[in-house]
DRENDO-1510 file (C-alpha; in Angstrom, 1 decimal, always signed):
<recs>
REC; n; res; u; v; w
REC; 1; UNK; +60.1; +64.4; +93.0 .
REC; 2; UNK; +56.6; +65.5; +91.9 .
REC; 3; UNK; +55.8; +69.3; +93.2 .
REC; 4; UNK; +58.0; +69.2; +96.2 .
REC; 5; UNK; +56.8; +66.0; +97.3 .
REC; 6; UNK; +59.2; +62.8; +97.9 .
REC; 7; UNK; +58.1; +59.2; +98.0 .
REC; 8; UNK; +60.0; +57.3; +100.6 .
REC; 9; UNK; +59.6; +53.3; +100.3 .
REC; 10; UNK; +60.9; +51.0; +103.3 .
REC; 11; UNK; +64.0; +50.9; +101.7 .
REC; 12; UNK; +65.0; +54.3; +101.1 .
REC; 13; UNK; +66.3; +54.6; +104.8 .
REC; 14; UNK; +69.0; +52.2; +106.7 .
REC; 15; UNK; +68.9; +54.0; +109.9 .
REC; 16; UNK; +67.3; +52.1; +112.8 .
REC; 17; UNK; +65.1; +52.8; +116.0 .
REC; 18; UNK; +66.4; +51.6; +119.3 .
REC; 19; UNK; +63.8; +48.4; +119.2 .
REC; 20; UNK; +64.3; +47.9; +115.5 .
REC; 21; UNK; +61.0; +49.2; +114.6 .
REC; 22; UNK; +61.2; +50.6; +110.8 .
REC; 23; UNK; +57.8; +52.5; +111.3 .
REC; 24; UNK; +58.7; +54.1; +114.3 .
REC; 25; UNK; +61.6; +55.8; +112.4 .
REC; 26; UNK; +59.2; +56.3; +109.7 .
REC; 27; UNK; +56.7; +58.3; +111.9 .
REC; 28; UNK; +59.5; +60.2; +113.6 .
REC; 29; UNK; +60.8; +61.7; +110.5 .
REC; 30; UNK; +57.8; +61.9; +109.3 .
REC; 31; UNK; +56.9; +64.1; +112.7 .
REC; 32; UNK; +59.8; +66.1; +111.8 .
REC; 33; UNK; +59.9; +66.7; +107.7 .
REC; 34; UNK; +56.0; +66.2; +106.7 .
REC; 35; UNK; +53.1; +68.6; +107.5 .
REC; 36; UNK; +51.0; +66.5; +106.4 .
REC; 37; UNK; +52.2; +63.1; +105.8 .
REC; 38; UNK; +49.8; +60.0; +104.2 .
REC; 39; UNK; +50.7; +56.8; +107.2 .
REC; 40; UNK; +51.1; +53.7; +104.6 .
REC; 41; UNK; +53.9; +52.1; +106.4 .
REC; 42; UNK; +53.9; +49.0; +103.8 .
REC; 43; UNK; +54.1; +50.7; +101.0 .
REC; 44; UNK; +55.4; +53.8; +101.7 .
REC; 45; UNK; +54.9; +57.7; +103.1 .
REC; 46; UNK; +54.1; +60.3; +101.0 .
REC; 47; UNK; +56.1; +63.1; +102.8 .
REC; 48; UNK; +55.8; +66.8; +101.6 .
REC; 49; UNK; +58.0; +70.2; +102.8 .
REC; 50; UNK; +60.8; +68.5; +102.7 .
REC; 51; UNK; +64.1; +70.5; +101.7 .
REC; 52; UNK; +66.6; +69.6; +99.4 .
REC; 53; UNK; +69.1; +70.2; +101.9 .
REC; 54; UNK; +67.5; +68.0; +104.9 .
REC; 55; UNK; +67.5; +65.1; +102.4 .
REC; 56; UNK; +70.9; +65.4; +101.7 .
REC; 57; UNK; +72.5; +65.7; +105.3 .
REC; 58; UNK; +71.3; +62.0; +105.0 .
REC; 59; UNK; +73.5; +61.2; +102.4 .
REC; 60; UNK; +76.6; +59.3; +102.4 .
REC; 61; UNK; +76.9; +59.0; +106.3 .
REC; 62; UNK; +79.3; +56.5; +106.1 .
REC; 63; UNK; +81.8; +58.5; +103.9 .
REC; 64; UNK; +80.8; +61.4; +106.1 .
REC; 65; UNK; +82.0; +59.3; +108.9 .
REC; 66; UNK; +85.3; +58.4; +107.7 .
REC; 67; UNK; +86.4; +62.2; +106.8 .
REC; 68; UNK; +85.8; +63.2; +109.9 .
REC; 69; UNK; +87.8; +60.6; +111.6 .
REC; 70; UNK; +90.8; +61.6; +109.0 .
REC; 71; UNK; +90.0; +65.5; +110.4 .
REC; 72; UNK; +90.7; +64.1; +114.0 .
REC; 73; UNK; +93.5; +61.8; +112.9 .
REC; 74; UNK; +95.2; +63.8; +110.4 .
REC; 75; UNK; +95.2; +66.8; +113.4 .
REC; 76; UNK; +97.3; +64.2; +116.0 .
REC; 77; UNK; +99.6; +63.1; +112.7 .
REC; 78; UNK; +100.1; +66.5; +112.1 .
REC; 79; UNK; +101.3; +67.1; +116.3 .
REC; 80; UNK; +103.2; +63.7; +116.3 .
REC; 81; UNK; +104.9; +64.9; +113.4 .
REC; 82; UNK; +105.5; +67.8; +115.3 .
REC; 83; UNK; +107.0; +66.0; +118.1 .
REC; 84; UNK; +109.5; +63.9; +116.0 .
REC; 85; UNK; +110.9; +67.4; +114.2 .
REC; 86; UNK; +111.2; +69.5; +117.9 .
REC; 87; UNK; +112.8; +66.3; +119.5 .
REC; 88; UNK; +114.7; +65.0; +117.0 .
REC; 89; UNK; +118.7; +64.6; +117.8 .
REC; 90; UNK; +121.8; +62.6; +116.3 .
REC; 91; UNK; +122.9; +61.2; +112.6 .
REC; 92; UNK; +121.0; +62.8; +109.7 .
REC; 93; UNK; +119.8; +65.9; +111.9 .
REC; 94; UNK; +120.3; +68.5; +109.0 .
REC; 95; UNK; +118.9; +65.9; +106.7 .
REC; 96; UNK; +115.6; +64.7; +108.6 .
REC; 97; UNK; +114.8; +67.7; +110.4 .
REC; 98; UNK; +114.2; +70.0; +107.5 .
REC; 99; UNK; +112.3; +67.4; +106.1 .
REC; 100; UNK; +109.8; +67.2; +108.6 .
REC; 101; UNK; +108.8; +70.5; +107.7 .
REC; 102; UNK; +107.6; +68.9; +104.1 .
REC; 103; UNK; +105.8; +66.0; +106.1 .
REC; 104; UNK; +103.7; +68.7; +108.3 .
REC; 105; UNK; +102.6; +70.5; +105.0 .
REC; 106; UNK; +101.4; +67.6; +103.8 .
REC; 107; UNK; +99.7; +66.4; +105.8 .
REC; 108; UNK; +98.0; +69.7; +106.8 .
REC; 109; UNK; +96.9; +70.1; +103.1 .
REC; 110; UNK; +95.6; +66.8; +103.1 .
REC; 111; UNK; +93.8; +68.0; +106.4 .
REC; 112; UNK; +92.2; +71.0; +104.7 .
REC; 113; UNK; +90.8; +69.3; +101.5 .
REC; 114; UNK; +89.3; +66.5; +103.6 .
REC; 115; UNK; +87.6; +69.2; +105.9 .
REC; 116; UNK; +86.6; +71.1; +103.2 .
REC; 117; UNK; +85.3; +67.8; +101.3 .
REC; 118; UNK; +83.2; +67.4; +104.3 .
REC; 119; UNK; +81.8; +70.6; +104.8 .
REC; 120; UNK; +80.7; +70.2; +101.2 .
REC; 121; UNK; +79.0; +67.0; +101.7 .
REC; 122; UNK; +76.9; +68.8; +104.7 .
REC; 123; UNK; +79.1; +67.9; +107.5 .
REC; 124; UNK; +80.1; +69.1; +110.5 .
REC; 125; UNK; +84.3; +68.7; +111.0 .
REC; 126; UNK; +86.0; +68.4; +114.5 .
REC; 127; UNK; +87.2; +71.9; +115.0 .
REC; 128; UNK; +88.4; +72.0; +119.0 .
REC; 129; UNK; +91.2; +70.4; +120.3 .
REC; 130; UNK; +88.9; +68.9; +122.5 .
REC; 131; UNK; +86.8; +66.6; +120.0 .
REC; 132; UNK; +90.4; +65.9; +118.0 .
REC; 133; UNK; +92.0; +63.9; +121.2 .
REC; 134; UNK; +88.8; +62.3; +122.0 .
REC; 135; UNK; +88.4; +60.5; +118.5 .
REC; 136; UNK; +91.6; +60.3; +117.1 .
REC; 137; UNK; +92.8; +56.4; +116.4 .
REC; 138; UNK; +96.5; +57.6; +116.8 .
REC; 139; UNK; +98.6; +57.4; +120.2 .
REC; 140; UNK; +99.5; +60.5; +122.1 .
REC; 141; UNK; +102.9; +60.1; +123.8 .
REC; 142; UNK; +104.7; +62.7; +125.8 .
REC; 143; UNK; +107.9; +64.0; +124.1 .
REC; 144; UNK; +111.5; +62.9; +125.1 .
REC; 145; UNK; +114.6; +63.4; +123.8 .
REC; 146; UNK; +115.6; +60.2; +125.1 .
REC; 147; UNK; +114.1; +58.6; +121.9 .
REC; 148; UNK; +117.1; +57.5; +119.2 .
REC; 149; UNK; +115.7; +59.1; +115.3 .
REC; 150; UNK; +115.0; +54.9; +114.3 .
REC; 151; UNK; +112.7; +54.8; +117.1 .
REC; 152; UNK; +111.1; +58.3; +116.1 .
REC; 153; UNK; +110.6; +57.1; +112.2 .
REC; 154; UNK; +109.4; +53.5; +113.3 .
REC; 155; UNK; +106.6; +55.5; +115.0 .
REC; 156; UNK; +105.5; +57.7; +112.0 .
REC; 157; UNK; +105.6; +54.6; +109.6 .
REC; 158; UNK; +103.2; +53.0; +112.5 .
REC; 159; UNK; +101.3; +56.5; +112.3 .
REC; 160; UNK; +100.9; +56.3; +108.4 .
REC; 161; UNK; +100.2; +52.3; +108.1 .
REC; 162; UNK; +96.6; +53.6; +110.3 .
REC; 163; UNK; +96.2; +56.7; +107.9 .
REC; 164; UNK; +96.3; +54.4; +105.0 .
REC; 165; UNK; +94.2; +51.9; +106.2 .
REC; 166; UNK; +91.6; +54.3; +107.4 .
REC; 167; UNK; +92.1; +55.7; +103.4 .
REC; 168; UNK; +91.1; +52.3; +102.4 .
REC; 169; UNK; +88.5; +52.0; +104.4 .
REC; 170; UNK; +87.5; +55.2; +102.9 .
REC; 171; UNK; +87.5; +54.2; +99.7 .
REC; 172; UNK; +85.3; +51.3; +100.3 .
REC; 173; UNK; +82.7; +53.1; +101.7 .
REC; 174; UNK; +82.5; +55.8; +99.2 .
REC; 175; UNK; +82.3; +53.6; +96.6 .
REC; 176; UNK; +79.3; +51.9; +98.2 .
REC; 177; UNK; +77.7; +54.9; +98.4 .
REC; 178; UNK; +78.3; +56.1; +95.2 .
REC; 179; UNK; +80.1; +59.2; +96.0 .
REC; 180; UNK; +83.0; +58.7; +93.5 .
REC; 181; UNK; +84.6; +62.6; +94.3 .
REC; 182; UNK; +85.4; +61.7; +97.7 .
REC; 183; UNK; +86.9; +58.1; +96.3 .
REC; 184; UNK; +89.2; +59.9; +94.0 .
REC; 185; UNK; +90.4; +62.2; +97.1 .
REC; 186; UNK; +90.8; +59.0; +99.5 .
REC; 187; UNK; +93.1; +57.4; +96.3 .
REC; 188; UNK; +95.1; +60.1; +95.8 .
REC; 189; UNK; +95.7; +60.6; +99.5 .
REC; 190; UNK; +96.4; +57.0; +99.9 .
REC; 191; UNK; +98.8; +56.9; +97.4 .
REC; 192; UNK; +101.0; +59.9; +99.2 .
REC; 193; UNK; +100.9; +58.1; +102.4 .
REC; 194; UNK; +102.1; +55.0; +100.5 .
REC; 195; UNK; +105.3; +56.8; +99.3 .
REC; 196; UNK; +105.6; +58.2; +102.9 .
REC; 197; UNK; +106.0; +55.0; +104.3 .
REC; 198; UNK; +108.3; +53.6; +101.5 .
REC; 199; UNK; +110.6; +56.7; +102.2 .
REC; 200; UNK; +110.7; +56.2; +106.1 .
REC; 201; UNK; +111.2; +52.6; +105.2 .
REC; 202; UNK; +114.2; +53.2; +103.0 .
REC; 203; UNK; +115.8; +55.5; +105.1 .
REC; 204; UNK; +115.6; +52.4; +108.1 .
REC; 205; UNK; +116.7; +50.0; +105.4 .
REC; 206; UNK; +113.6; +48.1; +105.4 .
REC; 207; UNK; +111.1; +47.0; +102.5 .
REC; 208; UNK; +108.4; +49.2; +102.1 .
REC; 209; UNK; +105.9; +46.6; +102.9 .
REC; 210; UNK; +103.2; +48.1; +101.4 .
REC; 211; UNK; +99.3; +46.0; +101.0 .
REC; 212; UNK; +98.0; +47.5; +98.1 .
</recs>
């Protein structure tokens, strides 16, 4: 950066029109960010007035993307969680129930530092129950105490298996983009949900069955 001035070179964005043209979403950004702007479409825009912060909203969408599909999903863990400690009945009640309390506040803290990781990275998090139950990967059911406490925990290790994999996916993608801070969250996270399932697991007498 030279003055305020960036270079952009016909690789410096991914992002697509609807008819493939790179130009056109060259000229449109240009119409947006530059006053004025140099039209060199094969070899690149010299593109002036543009802020720190509108370049960076462009960074790391795909990361971006994945925390906010952990906000929504880590909200409807948090409810079916929620569900299995209101309706929970039978062997290992004093046991299980308290403990579901220690499963919610996880995963709520989990909730807040991925929000918050997002909101540093210039995102915008799901915030209404609204957006949370139209993008969350995780199945709603009504609740019933007509469910047996194996059925309940079979659910939540089902619940976890897609948090984990949606960690991984996480990780992947933040390390493609370079952002390495948000990697270290998505590990350590990972990891947590890992021992959740191995606990659940044990408590059903079944291998934790982990793919790491």
């Amino acid at each position: 950066m030279l003055n305020g001035d960036f270079f952009v070179d016909k690789h410096a964005f991914t992002v697509k029109t609807e008819n493939g043209s790179d130009s056109a979403f060259y000229r449109r950004k240009v119409k947006i960010f530059a006053r004025p702007a140099v039209d060199n479409y094969n070899e690149g825009v010299v593109v002036t007035d543009v802020t720190k912060n509108e370049v960076f909203k462009m960074k790391y969408q795909k990361t971006k993307e994945v925390l906010n599909q952990l906000v929504a999903d880590l909200s409807q863990m948090a409810m079916v969680i929620h569900q299995t400690h209101w309706y929970m009945r039978g062997t290992n009640f004093l046991k299980l129930h308290p403990l579901m309390d220690e499963f919610m506040d996880e995963i709520n803290a989990q909730l807040d530092v991925i929000s918050e990781r997002l909101i540093t990275l210039d995102g915008e998090p799901f915030s209404t129950l609204r957006e949370m139950a139209d993008h969350t990967g995780i199945k709603d059911e009504k609740g019933t105490f007509g469910k047996g406490t194996p059925e309940r925990l079979a659910t939540l290790v089902k619940d976890y298996r897609y948090l984990e994999e949606l960690y991984q996916k996480g990780i992947e993608v933040s390390d493609e983009e370079k952002d390495y801070s948000t990697q270290d969250i998505f590990i350590g996270f990972k990891t947590e949900i890992e021992k959740k399932i191995w606990m659940i697991q044990a408590e059903l007498n079944e291998a934790p069955e982990i793919d790491a």
